[in-house]
SEVOKE-370696 format. One line per 8 residues: their letters; for each residue x, y negated, z negated of C-alpha. Coordinates in Angstrom, 3 decimals. Layout:
% SEVOKE-370696
a = X,Y,Z  ...
***
This chain:
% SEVOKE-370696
xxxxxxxx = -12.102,-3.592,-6.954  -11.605,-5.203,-3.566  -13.285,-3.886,0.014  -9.569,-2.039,0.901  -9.284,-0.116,-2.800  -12.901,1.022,-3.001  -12.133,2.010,0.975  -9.227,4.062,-0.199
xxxxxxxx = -10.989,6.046,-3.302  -14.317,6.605,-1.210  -12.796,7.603,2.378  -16.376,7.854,4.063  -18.218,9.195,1.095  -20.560,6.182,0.843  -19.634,4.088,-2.276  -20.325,0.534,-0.430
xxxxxxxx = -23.823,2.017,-0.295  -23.650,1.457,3.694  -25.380,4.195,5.545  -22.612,4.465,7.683  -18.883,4.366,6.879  -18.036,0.742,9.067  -14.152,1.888,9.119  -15.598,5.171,10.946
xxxxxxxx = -18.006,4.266,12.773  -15.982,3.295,16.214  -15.356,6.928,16.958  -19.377,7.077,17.966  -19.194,5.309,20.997  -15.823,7.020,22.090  -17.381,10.599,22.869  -19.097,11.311,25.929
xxxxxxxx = -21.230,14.582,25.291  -23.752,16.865,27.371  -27.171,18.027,24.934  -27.752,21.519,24.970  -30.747,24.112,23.761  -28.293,26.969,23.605  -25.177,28.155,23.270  -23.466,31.569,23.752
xxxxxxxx = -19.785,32.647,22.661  -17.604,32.513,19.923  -18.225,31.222,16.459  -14.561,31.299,14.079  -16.129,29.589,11.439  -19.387,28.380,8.971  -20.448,25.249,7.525  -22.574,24.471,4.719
xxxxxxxx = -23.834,21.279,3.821  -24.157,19.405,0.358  -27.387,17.804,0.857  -30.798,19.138,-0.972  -28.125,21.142,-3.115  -28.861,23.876,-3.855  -31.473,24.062,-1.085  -29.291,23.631,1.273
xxxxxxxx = -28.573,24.167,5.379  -25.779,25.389,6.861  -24.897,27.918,9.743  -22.173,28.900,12.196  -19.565,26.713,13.822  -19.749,26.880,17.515  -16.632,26.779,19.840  -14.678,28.976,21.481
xxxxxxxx = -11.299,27.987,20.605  -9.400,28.026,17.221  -10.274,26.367,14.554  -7.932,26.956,11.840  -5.881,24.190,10.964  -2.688,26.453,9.932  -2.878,28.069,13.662  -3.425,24.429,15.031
xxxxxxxx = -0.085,23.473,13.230  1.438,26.659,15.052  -0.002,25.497,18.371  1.679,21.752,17.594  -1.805,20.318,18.429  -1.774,16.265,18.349  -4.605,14.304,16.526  -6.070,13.983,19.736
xxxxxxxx = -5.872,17.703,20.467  -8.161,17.953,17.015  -10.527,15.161,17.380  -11.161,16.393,20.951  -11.645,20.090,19.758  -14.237,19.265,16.682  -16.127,16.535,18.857  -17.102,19.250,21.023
xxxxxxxx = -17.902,22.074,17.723  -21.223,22.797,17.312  -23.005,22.744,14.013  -25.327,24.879,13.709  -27.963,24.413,10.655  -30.642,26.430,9.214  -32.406,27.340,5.686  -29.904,29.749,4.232
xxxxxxxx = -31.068,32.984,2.873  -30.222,34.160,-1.024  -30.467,37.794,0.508  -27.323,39.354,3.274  -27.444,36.960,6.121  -25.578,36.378,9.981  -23.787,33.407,8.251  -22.470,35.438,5.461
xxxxxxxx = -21.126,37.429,8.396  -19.474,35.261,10.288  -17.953,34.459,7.176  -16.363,37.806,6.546  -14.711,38.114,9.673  -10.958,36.974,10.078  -11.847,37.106,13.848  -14.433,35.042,15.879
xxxxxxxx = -17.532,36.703,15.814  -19.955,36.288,19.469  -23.133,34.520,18.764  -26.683,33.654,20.513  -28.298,30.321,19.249  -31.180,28.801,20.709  -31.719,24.977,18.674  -34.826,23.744,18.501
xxxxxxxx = -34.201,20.735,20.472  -30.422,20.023,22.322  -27.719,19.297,19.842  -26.982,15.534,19.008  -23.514,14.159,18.548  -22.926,12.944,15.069  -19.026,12.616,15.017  -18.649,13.336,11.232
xxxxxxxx = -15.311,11.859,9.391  -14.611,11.718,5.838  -11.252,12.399,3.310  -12.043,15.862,3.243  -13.750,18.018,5.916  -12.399,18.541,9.305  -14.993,16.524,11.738  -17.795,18.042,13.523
xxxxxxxx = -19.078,16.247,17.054  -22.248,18.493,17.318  -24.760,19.325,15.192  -28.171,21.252,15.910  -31.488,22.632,14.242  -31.190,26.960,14.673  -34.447,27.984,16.145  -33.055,31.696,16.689
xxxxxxxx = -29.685,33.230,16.478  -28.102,36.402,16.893  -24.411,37.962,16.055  -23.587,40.169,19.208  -20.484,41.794,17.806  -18.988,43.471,14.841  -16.966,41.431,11.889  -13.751,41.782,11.933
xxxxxxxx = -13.082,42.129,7.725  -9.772,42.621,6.229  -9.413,45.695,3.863  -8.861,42.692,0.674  -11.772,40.535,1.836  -14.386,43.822,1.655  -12.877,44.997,-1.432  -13.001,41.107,-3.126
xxxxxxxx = -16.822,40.842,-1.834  -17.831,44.041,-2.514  -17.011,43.766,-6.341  -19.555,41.807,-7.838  -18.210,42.036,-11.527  -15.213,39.874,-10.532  -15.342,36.167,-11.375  -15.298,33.748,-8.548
xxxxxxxx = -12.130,32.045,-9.948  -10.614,35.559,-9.915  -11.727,36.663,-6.579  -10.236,33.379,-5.126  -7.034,34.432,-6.785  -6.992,37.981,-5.128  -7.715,36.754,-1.708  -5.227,34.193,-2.184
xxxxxxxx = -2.479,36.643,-3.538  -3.803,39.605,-1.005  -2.751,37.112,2.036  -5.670,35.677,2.803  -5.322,31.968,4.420  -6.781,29.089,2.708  -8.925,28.564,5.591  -10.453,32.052,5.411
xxxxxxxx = -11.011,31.838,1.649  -13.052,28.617,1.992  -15.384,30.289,4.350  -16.131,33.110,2.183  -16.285,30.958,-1.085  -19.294,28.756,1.385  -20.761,31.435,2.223  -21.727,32.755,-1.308
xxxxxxxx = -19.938,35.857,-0.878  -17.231,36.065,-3.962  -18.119,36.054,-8.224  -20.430,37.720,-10.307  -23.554,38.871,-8.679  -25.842,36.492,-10.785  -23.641,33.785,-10.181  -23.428,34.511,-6.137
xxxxxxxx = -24.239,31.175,-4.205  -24.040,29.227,-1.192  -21.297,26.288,-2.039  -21.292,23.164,0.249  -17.731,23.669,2.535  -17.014,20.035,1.434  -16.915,20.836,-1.939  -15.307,24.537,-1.493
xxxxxxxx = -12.160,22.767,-0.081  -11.418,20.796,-3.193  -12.388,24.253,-5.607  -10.216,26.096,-3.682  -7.346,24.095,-3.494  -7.490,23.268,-7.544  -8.038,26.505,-8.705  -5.323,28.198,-7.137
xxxxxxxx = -3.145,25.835,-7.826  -4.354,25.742,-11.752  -3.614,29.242,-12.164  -0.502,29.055,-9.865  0.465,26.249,-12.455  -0.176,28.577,-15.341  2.745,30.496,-14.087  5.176,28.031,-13.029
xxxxxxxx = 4.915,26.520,-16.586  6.266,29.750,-18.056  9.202,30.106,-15.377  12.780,28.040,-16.571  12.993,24.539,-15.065  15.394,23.679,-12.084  18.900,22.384,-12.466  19.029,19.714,-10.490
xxxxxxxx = 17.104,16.906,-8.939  16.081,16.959,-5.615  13.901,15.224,-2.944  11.972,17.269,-0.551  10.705,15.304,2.718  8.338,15.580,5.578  5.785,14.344,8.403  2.607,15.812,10.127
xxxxxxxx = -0.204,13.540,12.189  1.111,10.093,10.698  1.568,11.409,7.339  4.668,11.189,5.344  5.167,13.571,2.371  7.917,12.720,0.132  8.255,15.119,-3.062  11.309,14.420,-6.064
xxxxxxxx = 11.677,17.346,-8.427  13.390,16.712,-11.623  14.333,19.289,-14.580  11.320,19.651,-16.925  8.489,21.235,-18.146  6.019,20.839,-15.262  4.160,17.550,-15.026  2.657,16.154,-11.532
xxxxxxxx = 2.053,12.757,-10.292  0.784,11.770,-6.689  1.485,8.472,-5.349  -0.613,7.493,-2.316  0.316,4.883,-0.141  -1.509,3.553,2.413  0.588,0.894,4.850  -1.215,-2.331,6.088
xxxxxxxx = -3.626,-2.093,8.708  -3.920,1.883,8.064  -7.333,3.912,8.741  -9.093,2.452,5.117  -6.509,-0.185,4.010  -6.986,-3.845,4.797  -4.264,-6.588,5.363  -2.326,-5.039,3.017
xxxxxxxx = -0.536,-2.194,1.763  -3.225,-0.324,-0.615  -1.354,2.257,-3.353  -3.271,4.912,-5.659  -1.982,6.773,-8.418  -2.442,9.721,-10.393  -1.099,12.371,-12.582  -1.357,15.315,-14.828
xxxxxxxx = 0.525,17.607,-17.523  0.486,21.596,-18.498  -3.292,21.274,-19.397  -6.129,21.655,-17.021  -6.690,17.961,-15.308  -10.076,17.145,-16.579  -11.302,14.390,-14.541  -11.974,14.260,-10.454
xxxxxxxx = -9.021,12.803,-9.488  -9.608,8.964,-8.016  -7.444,10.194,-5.050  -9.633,12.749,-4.085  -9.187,16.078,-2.296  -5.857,15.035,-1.222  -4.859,15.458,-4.313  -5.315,18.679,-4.894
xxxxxxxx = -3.917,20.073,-1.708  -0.689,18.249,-1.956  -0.275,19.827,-5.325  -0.785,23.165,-4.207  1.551,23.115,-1.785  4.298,21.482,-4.339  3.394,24.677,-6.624  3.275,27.423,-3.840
xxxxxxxx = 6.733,26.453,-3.407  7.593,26.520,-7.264  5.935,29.324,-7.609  8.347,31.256,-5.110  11.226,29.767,-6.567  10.147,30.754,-10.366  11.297,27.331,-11.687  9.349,24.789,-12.826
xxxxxxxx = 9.585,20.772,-12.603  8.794,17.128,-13.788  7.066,16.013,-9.581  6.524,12.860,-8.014  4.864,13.240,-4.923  4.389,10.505,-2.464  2.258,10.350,0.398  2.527,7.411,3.196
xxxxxxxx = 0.506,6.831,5.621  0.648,5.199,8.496  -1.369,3.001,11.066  -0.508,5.829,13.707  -3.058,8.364,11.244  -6.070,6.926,13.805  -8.664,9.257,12.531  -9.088,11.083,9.572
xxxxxxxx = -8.897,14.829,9.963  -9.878,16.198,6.469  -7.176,17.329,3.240  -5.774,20.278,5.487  -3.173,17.505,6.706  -2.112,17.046,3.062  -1.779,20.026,2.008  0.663,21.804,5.462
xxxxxxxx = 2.238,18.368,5.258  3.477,18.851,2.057  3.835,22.873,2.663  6.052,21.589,5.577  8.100,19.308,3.400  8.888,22.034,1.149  9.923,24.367,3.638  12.479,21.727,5.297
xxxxxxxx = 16.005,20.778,3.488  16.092,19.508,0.468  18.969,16.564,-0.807  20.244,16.988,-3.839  21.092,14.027,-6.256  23.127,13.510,-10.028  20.283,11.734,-11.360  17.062,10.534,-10.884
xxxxxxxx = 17.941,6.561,-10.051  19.831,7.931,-7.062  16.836,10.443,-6.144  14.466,6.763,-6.457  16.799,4.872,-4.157  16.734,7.857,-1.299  12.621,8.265,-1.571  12.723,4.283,-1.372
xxxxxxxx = 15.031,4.425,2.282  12.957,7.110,3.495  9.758,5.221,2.293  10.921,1.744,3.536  9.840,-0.185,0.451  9.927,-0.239,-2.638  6.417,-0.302,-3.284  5.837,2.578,-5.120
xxxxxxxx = 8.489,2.028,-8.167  5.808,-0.084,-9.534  2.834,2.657,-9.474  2.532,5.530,-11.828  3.322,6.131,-15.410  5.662,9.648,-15.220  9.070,8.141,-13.756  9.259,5.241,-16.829
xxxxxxxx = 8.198,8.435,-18.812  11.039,10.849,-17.725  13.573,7.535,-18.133  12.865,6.895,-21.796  12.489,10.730,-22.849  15.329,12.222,-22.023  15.844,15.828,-22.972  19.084,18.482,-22.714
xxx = 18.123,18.918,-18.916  18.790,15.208,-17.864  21.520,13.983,-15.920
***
């Protein structure tokens, strides 16, 4: 595999065995930042960390703005609205507790919660980019900390918690279905606060992302295999922060295939274009997929919207991105780009070699006819529902 593949399957996570991501690590010098021993205000979020697992660290995010990316989509922040909001987030990190704990609280709370930290020396700036996570500038040992106000918990979220027969999967599910945002969810699946009571842990946020996204879109799947398929093909479009979701529905029992595309000179492509594929039927995918988180949260947002419709659907999903994505700002940008491309327009087309030639226009190459097994597949087995 050459340096620009392996750079676009391991987005920061470490596989050239450097112990710094190279494509990354120009962000370090860009951020000017003051050390402090304390800090005192809000705290909308927690992170947990994957490293000693299952001893691990983690603790409250520090800021006092927002710092959920569906209210930053609201707020039409810019990539360097973001990067200049997390390079000044604290992380805060101590030994987590098995028993009830101030991070488990912060969790809870759909509102920032006010917090007292004292580190144990001032915070260092680690600027911390990867495929998945939102980045964090700050990052500091705990040497004391104390929540000043009440949680703010949704009636769902204490009755989800609070019910320690119910499976993790299945609490996900509830929260999920009760109106809980994604972004809430993830801090109450880190903060070992939903399944069975034996089974109750602390879960890396890293890691939570990915579970999150996959299982509620495998169980959203369940049901959008069962619903009748759609009547006519159809191409879906969209753009957030430099990335370009393109999604063609055709009539079918549901199959999914994602198409990544990353343009020359992109954030982990080289001096050329760099394309990844991937796919999956009715049965649970079994294998990680090799485009990573991304993945998972463009398919979610594909089945959130087939799930509304009740219809199911043979989807190619294509995302391109673009020189102009400068930093990487975690799978959150996947999955409300493609939520966004199913909420604009649709086109409509009489078959799927039309539907190819639009996605191609929009796309500007051609590129991606080439990738992926499921179009050649839909072309060869043609059923009642084709055109």
């Amino acid at each position: 595999m050459n340096r620009a593949n392996l750079c676009v399957e391991c987005k920061g996570r470490g596989f050239c065995g450097l112990k710094r991501c190279p494509v990354i690590s120009r962000f370090y010098a860009k951020t000017k930042t003051k050390p402090v021993d304390s800090y005192m205000g809000e705290s909308p979020s927690v992170f947990v960390g994957s490293y000693n697992y299952p001893n691990m660290s983690g603790g409250p995010l520090m800021i006092s703005e927002n710092d959920n990316p569906e209210d930053w989509i609201k707020s039409n922040y810019s990539i360097d609205d973001i990067v200049s909001l997390r390079s000044r987030t604290i992380r805060g990190a101590k030994i987590l507790s098995k028993k009830a704990d101030s991070v488990q609280e912060i969790a809870l709370s759909q509102k920032p919660v006010d917090v007292e930290v004292s580190f144990q020396k001032p915070v260092n700036f680690s600027l911390r980019f990867d495929g998945t996570l939102a980045p964090v500038g700050l990052s500091g040992d705990i040497k004391k900390m104390d929540v000043l106000d009440n949680a703010f918990v949704p009636r769902i979220v204490d009755k989800i918690t609070s019910d320690t027969d119910l499976c993790a999967t299945e609490g996900m599910f509830e929260l999920y279905r009760g109106g809980i945002d994604v972004h809430h969810i993830q801090n109450v699946l880190s903060a070992g606060l939903i399944g069975t009571e034996k089974k109750r842990r602390y879960v890396p946020t890293k890691w939570g992302i990915t579970a999150i996204d996959d299982t509620i879109s495998n169980l959203l799947k369940k049901e959008v295999s069962k619903y009748p398929h759609i009547s006519d093909v159809m191409v879906f479009s969209g753009i957030l922060h430099a990335n370009q979701i393109i999604c063609m529905m055709i009539p079918g029992s549901y199959k999914y295939e994602m198409i990544e595309m990353w343009e020359k000179n992109s954030l982990w492509s080289g001096d050329c274009d760099v394309i990844v594929a991937d796919g999956e039927s009715e049965k649970r995918k079994s294998k990680y997929s090799p485009i990573s988180g991304a993945y998972y949260s463009a398919r979610l947002g594909v089945l959130e919207y087939l799930h509304g419709i009740r219809r199911s659907a043979r989807i190619i999903l294509v995302r391109r991105v673009t020189k102009d994505y400068w930093a990487p700002l975690g799978t959150w940008v996947i999955r409300e780009a493609t939520r966004l491309a199913m909420k604009n327009p649709h086109v409509k087309f009489e078959n799927a070699d039309e539907a190819c030639a639009y996605v191609t226009k929009l796309l500007g190459s051609d590129n991606w006819l080439s990738h992926g097994a499921l179009l050649n597949e839909i072309k060869t087995q043609k059923t009642i529902f084709d055109f």
